[in-house]
C-alpha positions, 0 to 999 in steps of 0.5 A: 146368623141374624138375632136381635141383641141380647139384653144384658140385664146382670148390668142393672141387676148384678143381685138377681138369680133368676130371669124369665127369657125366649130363646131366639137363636142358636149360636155358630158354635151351639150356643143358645140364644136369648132375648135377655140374661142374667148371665155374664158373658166372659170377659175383662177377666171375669169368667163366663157365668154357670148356671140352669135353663129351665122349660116350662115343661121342666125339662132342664139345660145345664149352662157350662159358660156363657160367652159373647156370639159377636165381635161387637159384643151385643149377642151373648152365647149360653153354653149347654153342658155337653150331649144335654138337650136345648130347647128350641127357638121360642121356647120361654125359658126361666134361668137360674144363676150359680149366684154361690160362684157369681157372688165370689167373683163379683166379690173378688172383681171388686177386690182388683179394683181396690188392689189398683188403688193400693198399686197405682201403676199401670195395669198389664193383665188380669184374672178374676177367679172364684177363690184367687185373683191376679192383676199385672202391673208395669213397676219399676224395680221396687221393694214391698212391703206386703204387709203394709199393702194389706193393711191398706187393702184391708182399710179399703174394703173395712170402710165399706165404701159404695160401689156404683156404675155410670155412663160417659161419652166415647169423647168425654172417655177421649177426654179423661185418658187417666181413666183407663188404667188397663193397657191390654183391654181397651174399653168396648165402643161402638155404643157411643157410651162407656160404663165406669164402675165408680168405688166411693162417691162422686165428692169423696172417689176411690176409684173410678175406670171403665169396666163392664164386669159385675161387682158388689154394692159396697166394699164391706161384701168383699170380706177378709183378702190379703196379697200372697205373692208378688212375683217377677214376670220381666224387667217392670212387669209385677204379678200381684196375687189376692185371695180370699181368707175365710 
């Protein structure tokens, strides 16, 4: 199978809910084809997005998940609800997100990242969910003070820092290897650029690493989170767990 590459739209437009798309093809595992989503593929931790497909006859695909079709990463995947109809190869189609969920886990995506400013260590492993969140981290033997971490978490997401993306080189990342804080997943390349989500502002940053995921504005839309486990996975090996408190 052959299709052009999908147009990731969620990457400039995480707010949008809706898109006016063609499907162009089917995937090797019946995943439908798109010439551009809003959707979230799955990945970097981030769970695939949910949503509906619509025809402009009405007819209505619910959207299970949504993957990438390609190991290069430039076609993405949305998977139907099982024994639903599809439409068929250039039909126009309008998509609507499960923004709800996607908003949860654009809020708890950024949440980790401010979680691997208050634990500055290496980052092992990952897991964004709707409600809970986790990071690993490779520590040395060490007592914490959980409350004092959560004062810290609080006082970062309290002071509503900006959230924004840019772009660097594949040299220029080469260059600056303190960037990458994850040791299981490497940034994507190939493009020749990879994007960085920044906390804060270029003069005064929180954090700055490469992520390809989807994230609120500012860290005040975070809401109230605090750590309620730390658990022992190894010899240096941290489990870190977040949750929202509403």
């Amino acid at each position: 199978m052959t299709v052009a590459a999908t147009l990731p739209a969620f990457r400039d437009e995480p707010y949008r809910t809706s898109i006016e798309a063609t499907v162009i093809g089917i995937g090797e595992r019946g995943g439908l084809i798109l010439d551009r989503t809003i959707f979230y593929p799955t990945g970097g931790g981030q769970p695939g997005d949910r949503g509906v497909l619509t025809a402009a006859d009405g007819a209505a695909t619910g959207i299970a998940t949504t993957v990438w079709e390609d190991a290069e990463k430039t076609v993405i995947a949305h998977v139907a609800i099982e024994d639903m109809a599809v439409p068929a190869i250039g039909t126009p189609v309008r998509l609507d997100l499960d923004w709800p969920r996607r908003h949860r886990l654009m809020r708890m995506h950024t949440a980790l990242h401010l979680l691997s400013v208050v634990l500055p260590y290496p980052v092992t492993g990952g897991s964004i969910g709707e409600d809970e969140g986790r990071l690993d981290f490779d520590i040395p033997e060490a007592d914490f003070d959980r409350d004092a971490l959560n004062a810290r978490l609080a006082e970062l997401v309290a002071a509503n820092h900006p959230v924004s993306t840019e772009w660097i080189t594949d040299a220029e990342l080469d260059a600056a290897p303190e960037l990458v804080k994850t040791m299981s997943v490497a940034p994507p390349r190939g493009s020749g650029r990879i994007r960085l989500l920044r906390i804060g502002t270029p003069e005064a940053s929180i954090d700055l690493q490469p992520c390809g995921g989807t994230h609120v504005a500012a860290t005040g839309e975070i809401g109230r989170v605090e750590i309620v486990k730390i658990e022992k996975k190894g010899k240096i090996n941290r489990r870190v767990r977040i949750r929202f408190v509403d």
